[in-house]
N, CA and C atoms as a LAMMPS dump frame, in Angstrom:
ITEM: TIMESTEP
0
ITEM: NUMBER OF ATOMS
438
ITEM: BOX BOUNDS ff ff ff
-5.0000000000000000e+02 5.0000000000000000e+02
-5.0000000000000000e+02 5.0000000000000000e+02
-5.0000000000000000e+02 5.0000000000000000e+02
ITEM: ATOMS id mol type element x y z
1 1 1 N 90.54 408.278 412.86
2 1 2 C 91.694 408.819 412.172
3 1 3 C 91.847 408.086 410.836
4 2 1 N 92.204 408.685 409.74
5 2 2 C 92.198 408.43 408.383
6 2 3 C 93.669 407.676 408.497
7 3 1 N 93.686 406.477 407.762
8 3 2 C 94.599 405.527 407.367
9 3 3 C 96.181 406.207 407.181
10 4 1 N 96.019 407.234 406.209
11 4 2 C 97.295 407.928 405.673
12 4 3 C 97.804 408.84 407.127
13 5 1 N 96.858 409.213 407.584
14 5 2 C 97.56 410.4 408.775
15 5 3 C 98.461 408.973 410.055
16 6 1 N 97.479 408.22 410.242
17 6 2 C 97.844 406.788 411.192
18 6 3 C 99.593 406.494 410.669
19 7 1 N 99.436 405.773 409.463
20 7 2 C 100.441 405.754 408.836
21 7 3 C 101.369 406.59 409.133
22 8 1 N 101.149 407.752 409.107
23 8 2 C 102.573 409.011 408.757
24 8 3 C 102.965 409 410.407
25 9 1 N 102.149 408.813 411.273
26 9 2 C 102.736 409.167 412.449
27 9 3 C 103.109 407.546 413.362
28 10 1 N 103.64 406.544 412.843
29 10 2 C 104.134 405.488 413.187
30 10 3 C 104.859 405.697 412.294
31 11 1 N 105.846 406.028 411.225
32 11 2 C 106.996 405.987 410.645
33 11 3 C 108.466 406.052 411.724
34 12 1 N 108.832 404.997 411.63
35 12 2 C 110.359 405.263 412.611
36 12 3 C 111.625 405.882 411.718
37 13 1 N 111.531 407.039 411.713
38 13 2 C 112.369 407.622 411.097
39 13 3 C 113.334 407.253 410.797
40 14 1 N 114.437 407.038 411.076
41 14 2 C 115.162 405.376 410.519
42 14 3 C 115.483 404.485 409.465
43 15 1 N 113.928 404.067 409.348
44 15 2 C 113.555 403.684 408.169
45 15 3 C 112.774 404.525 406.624
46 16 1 N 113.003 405.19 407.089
47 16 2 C 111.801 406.137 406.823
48 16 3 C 111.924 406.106 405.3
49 17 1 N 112.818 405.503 404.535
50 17 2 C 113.075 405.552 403.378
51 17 3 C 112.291 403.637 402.767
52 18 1 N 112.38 402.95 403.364
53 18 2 C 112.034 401.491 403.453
54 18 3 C 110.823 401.558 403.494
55 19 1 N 109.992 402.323 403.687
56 19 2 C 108.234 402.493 403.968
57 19 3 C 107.826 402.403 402.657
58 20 1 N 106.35 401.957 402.365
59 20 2 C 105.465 401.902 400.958
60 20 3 C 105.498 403.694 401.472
61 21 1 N 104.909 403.961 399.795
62 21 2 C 104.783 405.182 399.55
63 21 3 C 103.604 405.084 399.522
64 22 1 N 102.685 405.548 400.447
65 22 2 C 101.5 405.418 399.967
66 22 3 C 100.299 406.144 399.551
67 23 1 N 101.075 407.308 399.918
68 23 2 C 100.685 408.635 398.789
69 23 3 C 100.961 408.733 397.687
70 24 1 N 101.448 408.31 397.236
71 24 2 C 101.89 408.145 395.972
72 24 3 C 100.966 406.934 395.312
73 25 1 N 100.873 406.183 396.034
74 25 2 C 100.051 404.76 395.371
75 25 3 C 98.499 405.386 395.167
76 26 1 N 97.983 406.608 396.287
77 26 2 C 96.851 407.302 396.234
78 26 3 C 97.084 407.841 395.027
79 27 1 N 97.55 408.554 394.99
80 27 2 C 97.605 409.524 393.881
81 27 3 C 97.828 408.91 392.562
82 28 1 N 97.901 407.653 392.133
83 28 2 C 98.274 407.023 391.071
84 28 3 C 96.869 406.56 391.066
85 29 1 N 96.161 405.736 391.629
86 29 2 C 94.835 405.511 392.142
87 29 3 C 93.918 406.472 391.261
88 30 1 N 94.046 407.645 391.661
89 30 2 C 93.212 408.505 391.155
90 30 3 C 93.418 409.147 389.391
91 31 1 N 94.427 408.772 389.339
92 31 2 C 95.066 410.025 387.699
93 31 3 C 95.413 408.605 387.16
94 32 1 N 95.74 406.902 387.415
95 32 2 C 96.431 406.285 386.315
96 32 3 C 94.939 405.529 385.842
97 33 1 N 94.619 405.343 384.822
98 33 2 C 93.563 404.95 383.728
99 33 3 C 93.455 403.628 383.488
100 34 1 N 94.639 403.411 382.964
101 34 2 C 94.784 401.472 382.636
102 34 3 C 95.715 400.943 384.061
103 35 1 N 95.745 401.298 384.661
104 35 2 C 96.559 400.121 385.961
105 35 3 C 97.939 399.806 385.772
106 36 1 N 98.509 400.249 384.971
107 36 2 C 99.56 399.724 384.464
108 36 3 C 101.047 400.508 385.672
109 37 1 N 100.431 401.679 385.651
110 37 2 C 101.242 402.278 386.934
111 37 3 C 101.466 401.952 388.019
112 38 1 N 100.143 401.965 388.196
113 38 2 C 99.625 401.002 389.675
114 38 3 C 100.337 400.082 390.217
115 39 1 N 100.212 398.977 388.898
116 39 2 C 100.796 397.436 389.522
117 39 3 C 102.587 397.498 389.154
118 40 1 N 103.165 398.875 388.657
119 40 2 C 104.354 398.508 388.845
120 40 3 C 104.752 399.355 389.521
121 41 1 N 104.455 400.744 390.79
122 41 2 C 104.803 400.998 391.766
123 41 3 C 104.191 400.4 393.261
124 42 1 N 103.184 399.348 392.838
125 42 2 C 102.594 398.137 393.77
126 42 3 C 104.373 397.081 393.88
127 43 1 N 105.066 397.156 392.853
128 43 2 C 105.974 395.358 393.05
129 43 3 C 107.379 396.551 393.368
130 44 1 N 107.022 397.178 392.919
131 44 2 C 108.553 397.953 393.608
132 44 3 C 108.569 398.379 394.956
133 45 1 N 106.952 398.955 395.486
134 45 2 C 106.883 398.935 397.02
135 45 3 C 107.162 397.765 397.562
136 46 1 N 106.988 396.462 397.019
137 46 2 C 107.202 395.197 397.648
138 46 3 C 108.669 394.62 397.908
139 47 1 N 109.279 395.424 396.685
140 47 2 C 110.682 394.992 395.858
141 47 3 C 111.509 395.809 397.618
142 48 1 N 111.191 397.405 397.901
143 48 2 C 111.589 397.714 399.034
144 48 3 C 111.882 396.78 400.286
145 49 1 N 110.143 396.412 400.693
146 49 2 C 110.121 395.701 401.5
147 49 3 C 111.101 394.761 401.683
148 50 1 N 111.257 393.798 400.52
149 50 2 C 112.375 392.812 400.904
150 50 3 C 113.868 392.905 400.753
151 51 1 N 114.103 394.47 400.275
152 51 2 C 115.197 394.65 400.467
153 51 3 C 115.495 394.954 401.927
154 52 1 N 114.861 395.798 402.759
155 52 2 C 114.571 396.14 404.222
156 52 3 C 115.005 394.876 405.136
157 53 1 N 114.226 393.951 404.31
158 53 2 C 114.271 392.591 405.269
159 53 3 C 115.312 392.014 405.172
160 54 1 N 116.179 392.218 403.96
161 54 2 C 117.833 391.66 403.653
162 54 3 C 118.233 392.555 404.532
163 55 1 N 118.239 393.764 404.412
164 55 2 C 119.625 394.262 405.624
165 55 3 C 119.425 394.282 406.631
166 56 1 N 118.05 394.607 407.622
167 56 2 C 117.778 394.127 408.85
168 56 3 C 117.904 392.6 409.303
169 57 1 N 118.171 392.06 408.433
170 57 2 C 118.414 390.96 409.756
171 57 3 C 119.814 390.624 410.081
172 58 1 N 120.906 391.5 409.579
173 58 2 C 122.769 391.795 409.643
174 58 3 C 122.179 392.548 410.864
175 59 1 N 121.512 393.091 411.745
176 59 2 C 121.489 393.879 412.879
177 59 3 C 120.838 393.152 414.041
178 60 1 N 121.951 393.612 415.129
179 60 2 C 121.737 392.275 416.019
180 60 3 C 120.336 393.565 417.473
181 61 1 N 120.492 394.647 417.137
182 61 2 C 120.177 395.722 418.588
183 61 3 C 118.413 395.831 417.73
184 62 1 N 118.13 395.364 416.792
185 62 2 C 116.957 395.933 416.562
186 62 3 C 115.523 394.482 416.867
187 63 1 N 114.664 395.5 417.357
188 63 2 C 113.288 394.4 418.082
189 63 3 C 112.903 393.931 417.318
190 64 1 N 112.719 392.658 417.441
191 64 2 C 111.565 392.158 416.267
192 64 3 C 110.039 392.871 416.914
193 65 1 N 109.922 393.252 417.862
194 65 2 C 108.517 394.069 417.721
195 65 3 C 108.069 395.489 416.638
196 66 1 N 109.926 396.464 416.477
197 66 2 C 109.39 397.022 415.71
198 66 3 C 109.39 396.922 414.283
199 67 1 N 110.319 395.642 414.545
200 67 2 C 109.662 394.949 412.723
201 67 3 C 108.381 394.663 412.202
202 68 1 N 107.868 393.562 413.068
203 68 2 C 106.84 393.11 413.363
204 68 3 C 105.668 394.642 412.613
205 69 1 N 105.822 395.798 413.598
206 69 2 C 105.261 397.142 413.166
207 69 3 C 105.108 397.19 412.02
208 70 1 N 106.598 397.791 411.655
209 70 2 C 106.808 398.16 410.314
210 70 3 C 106.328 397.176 409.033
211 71 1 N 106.317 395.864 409.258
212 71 2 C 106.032 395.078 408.025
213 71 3 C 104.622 395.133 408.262
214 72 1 N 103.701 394.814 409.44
215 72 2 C 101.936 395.28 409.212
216 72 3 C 101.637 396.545 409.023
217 73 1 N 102.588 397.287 409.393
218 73 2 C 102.009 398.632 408.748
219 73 3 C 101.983 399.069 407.424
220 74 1 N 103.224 398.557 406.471
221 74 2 C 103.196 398.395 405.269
222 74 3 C 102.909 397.653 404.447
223 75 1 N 102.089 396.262 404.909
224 75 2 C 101.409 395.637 404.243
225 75 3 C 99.595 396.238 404.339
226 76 1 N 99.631 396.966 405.779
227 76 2 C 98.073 397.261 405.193
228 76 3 C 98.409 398.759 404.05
229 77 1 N 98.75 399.101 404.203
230 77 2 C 99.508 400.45 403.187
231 77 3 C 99.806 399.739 401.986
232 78 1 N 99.914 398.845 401.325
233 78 2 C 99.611 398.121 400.114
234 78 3 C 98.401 397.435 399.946
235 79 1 N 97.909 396.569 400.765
236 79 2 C 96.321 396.148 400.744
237 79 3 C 95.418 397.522 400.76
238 80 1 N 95.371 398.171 401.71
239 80 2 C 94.05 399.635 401.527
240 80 3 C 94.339 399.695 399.924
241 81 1 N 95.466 399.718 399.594
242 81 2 C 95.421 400.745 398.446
243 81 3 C 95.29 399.9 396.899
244 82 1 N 95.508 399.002 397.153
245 82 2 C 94.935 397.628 396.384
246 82 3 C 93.202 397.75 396.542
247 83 1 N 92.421 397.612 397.607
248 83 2 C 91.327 397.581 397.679
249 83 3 C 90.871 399.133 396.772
250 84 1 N 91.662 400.389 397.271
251 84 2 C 91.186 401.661 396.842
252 84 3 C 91.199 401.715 394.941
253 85 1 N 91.87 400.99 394.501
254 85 2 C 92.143 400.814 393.436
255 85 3 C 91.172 399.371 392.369
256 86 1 N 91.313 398.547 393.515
257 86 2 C 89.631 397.89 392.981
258 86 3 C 88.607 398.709 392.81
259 87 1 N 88.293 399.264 393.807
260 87 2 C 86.889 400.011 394.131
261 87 3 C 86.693 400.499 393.151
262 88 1 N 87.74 401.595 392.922
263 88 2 C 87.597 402.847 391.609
264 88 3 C 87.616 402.261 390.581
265 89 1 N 88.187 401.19 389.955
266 89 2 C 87.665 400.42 388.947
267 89 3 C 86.941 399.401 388.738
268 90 1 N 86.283 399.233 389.673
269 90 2 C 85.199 398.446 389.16
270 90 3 C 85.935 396.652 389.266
271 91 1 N 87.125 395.985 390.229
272 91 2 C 88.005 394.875 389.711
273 91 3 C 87.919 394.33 390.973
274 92 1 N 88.356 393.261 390.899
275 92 2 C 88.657 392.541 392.269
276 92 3 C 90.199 391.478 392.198
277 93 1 N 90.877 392.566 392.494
278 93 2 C 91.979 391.715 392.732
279 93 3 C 93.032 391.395 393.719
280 94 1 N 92.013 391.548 394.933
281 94 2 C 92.968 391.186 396.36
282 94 3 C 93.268 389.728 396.538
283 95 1 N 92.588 389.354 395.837
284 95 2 C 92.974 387.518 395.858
285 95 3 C 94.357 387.393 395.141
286 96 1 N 94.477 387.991 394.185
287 96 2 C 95.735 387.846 393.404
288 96 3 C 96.789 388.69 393.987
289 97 1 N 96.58 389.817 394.637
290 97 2 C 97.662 390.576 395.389
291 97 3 C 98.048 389.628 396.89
292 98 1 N 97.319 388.572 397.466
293 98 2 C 97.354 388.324 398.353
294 98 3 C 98.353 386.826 397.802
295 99 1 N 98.131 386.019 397.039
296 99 2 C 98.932 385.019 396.431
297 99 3 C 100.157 385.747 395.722
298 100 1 N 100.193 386.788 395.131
299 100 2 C 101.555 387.035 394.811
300 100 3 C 102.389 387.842 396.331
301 101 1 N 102.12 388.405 396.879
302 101 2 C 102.314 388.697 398.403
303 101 3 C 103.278 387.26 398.867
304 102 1 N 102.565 386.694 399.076
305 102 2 C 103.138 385.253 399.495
306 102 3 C 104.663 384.905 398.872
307 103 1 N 104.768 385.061 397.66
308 103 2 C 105.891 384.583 397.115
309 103 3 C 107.31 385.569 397.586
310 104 1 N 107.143 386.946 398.783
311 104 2 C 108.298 387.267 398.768
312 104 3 C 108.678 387.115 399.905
313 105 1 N 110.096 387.216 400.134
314 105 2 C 110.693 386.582 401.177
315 105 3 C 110.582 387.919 403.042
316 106 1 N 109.947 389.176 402.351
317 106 2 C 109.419 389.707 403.419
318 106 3 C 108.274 389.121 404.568
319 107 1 N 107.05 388.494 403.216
320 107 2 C 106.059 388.042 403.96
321 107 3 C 106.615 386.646 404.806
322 108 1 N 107.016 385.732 404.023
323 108 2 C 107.836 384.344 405.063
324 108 3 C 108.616 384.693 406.085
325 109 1 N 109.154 386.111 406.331
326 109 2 C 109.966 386.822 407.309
327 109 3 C 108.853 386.984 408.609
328 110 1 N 108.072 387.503 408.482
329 110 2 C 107.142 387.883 409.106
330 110 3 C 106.507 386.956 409.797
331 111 1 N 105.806 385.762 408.919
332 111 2 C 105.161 384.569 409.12
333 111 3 C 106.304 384.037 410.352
334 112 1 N 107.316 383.73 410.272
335 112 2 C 108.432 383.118 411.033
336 112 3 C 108.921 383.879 412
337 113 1 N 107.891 385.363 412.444
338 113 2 C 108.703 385.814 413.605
339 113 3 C 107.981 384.993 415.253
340 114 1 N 108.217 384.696 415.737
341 114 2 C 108.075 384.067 417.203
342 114 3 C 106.972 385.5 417.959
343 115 1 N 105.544 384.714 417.956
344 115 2 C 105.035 385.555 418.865
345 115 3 C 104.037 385.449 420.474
346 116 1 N 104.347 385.916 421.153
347 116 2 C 103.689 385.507 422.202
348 116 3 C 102.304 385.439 422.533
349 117 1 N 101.721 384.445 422.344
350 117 2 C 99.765 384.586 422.419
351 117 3 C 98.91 384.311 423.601
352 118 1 N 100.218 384.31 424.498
353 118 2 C 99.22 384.47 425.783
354 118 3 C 98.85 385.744 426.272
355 119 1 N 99.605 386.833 425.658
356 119 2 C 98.662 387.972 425.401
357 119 3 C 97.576 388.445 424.957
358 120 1 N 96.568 387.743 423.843
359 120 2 C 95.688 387.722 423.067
360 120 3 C 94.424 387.366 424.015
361 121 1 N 93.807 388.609 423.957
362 121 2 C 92.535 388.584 425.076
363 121 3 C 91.247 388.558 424.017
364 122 1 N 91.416 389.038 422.81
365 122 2 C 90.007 389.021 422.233
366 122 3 C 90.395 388.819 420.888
367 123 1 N 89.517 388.18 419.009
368 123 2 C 89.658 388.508 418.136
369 123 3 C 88.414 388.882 417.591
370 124 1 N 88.732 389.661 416.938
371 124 2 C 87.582 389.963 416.251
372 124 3 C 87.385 389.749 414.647
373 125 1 N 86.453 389.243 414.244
374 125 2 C 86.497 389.202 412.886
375 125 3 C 85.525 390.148 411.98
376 126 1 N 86.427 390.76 410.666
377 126 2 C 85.587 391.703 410.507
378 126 3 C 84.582 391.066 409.071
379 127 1 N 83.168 391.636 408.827
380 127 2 C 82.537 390.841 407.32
381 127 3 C 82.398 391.349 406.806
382 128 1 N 82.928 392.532 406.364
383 128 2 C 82.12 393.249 405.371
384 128 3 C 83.044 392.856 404.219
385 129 1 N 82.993 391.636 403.638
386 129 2 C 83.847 391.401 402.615
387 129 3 C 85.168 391.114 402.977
388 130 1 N 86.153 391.64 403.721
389 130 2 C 87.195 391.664 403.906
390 130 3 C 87.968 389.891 404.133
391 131 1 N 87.276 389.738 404.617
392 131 2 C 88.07 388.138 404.78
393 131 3 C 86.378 387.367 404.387
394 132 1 N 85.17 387.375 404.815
395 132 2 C 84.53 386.393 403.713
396 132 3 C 83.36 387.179 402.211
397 133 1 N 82.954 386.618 402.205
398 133 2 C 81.937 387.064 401.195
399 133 3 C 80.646 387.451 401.717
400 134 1 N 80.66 388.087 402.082
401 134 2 C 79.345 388.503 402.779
402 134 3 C 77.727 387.982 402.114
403 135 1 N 77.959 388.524 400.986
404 135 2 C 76.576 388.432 400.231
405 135 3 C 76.276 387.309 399.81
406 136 1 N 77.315 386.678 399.445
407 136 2 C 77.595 384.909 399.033
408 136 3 C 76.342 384.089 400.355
409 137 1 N 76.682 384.144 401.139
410 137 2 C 76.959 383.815 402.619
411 137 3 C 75.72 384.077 402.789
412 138 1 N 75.397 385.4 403.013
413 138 2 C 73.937 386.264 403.588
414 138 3 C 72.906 386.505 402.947
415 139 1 N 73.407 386.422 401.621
416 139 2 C 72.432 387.204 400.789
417 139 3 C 70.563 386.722 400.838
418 140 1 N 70.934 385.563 400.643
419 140 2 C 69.235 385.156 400.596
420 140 3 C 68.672 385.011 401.305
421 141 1 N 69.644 384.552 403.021
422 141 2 C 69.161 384.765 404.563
423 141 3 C 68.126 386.163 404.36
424 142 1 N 69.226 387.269 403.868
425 142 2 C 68.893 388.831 404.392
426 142 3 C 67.468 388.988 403.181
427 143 1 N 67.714 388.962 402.335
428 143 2 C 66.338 388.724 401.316
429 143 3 C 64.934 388.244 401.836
430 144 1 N 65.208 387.293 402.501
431 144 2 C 64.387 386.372 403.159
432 144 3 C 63.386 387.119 404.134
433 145 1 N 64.459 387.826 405.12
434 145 2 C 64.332 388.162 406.227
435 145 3 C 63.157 389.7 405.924
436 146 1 N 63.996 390.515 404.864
437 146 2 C 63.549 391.504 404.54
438 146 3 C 61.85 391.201 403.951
C-alpha cells in the first residue's frame, strides 16, 4: 500500500485538521522549482504539529497511544516527503530536517512519552541509506566482491 493511501486511512477524524498535509507537500514537490515553497509549507506543517501538542495535553480522556500514532504518522508524512523532494532535486537534506526537527517542542513531547518495551519482539534495521550510508560502508567490499 502506497504511503499517502496508509496515511489517509489512519486519520482520527478529530484531528483531522492537526495532520501534515501531505498532498499538498506532494504536489509542491512536483510544480515548486527553487524550494522555497517547500521549506515554508515544511515549518508550518511543523508549526501545526506543536500547536496540536499545546492543546492536547489540557485533555485528560485522550491515550497517549493515539498520540504516540498521530505524531509518527506525521513525522513520517514530513520525512517521505523531505526525502521525495531531495530525490527530485538532486539535494540531501534529511540531516538538516532531522536537527531542525529536534528543536520543536512536539518532537521532545514524543521523546518523553513512557513506553512499554517488554513488548518489543524483533527490530529491524533498514540500509538502504535510510539510517546509514550504505555505499560509504559497502562500496569497495561490493566492488571487490563483484
Amino acid at each position: 500500500m502506497k504511503f499517502g493511501k496508509y496515511f489517509e486511512r489512519q486519520v482520527i477524524e478529530e484531528w483531522k485538521f492537526f495532520y501534515v498535509d501531505y498532498k499538498k507537500l506532494k504536489h509542491i514537490i512536483k510544480n515548486d522549482k527553487d524550494s522555497s515553497l517547500f521549506y515554508k509549507l515544511i515549518n508550518n506543517e511543523l508549526g501545526k504539529l506543536n500547536k496540536f501538542i499545546n492543546l492536547i495535553q489540557d485533555y485528560n480522556n485522550v491515550q497517549q497511544n493515539q498520540i504516540c500514532n498521530f505524531l509518527v504518522l506525521n513525522y513520517m508524512a514530513l520525512f517521505k516527503s523531505v526525502k521525495k523532494h531531495d530525490k527530485r532535486l538532486c539535494k540531501s537534506t534529511k540531516i538538516d530536517f532531522f536537527k531542525n526537527i529536534q528543536k520543536y517542542p512536539f518532537y521532545q513531547y514524543y521523546l518523553d512519552i513512557p513506553r512499554p518495551f517488554n513488548d518489543i519482539k524483533l527490530i529491524i534495521f533498514d540500509k538502504d541509506g535510510t539510517l546509514i550510508n550504505h555505499e560509504k560502508i559497502f562500496g569497495k567490499w561490493l566492488i571487490k566482491l563483484v
